[in-house]
C-alpha positions, -999 to 999 in steps of 0.1 A, spaced: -515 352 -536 -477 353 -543 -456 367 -566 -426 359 -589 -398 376 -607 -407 361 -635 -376 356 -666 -397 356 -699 -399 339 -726 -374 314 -701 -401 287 -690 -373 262 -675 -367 287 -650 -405 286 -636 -400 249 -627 -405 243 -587 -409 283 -579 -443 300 -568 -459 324 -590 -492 343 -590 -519 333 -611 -549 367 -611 -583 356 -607 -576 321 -611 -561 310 -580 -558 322 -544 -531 312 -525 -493 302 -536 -488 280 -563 -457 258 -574 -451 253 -609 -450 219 -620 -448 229 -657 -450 256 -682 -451 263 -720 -460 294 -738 -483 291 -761 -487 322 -792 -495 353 -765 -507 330 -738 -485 308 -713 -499 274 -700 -487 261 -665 -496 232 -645 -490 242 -607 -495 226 -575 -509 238 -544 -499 234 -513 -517 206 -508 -501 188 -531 -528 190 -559 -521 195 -593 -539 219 -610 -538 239 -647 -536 273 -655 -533 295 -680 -520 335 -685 -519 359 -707 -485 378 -714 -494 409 -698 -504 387 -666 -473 373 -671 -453 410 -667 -474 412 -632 -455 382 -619 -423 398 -630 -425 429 -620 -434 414 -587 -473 418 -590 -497 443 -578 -530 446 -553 -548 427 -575 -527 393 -581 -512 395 -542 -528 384 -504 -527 422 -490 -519 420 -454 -554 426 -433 -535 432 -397 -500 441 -382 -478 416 -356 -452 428 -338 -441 406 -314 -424 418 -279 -394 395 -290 -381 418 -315 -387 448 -298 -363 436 -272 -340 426 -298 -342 462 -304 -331 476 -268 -307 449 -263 -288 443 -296 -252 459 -292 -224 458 -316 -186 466 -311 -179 503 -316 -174 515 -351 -198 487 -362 -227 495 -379 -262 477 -362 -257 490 -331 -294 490 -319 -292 495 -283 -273 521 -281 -296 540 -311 -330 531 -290 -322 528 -254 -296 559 -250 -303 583 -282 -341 579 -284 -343 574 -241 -367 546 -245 -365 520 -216 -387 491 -221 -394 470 -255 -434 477 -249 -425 512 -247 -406 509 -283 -434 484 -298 -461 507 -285 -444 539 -299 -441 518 -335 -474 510 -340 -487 543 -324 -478 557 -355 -477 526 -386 -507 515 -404 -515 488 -433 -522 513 -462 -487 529 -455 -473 497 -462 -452 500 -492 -440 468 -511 -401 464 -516 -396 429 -528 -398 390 -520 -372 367 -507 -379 329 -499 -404 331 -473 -432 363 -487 -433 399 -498 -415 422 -479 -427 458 -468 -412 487 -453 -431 522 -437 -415 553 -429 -428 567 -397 -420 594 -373 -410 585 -337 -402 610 -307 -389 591 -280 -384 599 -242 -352 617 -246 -372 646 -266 -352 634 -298 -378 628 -327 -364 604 -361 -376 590 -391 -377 556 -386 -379 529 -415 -397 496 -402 -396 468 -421 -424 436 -425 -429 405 -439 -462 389 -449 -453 356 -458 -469 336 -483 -505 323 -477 -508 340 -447 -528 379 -440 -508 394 -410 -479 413 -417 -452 408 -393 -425 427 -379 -389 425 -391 -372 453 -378 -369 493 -374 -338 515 -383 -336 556 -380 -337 565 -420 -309 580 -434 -331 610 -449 -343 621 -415 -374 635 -424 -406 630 -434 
């Protein structure tokens, strides 16, 4: 289930974006209409399937959707996918010098690794689900970032922040990207 940052009392704004709806709905919702109603706001939403359904919450289930939901009202991701694409995004992604992003040089020649199994093994050697920590939504899910602690080839050992996306409706919680943390330690 999906969350929304959620304006309230503003029901106009709710129009056409997905919401979560706790123990009444699984899976993302589009809001077709809303009203509130004393404590209590009544929405009709359609699924993805194009059905129109109604639905009703109360303000405090309302808050959950604003402040971006919780375990309860949310799809938690049952698996992680990295795929090898992105790792060798990671060994081969060079910048001009003096640029910021430069992720070649940061994985290939400070960390020594020298293949992109080598770099998606290393990351998910050391991730897991539960140390997924929820940082937000944009368009397409809920993003997620872990620290982790990497030690690559070259001896050198980083706190590394990785970031992941489970999108909406979906259980797998997908790569993004990894970038040595500016705290440095765990």
């Amino acid at each position: 289930m999906v969350a929304l940052f959620i304006a309230m009392p503003m029901t106009e704004g709710l129009i056409g974006k997905r919401i979560c709806i706790p123990g009444q709905f699984t899976g993302s919702v589009t809001v077709a209409s809303a009203k509130i109603f004393e404590e209590t706001w009544l929405l009709q939403f359609r699924t993805q399937q194009g059905e129109v359904r109604d639905a009703s919450l109360t303000a405090a289930e309302a808050e959950c959707s604003k402040s971006g939901g919780n375990a309860d009202s949310m799809t938690s991701p049952l698996r992680l996918e990295f795929p090898i694409a992105k790792a060798e995004y990671l060994l081969t992604h060079a910048t001009e010098l003096g640029e910021g992003g430069d992720k070649q040089n940061f994985w290939r020649y400070e960390m020594g690794f020298e293949s992109a199994e080598a770099i998606r093994d290393a990351v998910l050697t050391e991730v897991s689900i539960d140390m997924l920590q929820l940082q937000g939504q944009n368009d397409f899910g809920n993003l997620y970032r872990a620290y982790i602690r990497i030690t690559g080839a070259s001896g050198l050992s980083r706190r590394i922040r990785t970031v992941w996306i489970l999108r909406f409706d979906e259980d797998v919680a997908k790569f993004v990207t990894a970038v040595p943390d500016r705290l440095g330690s765990l």
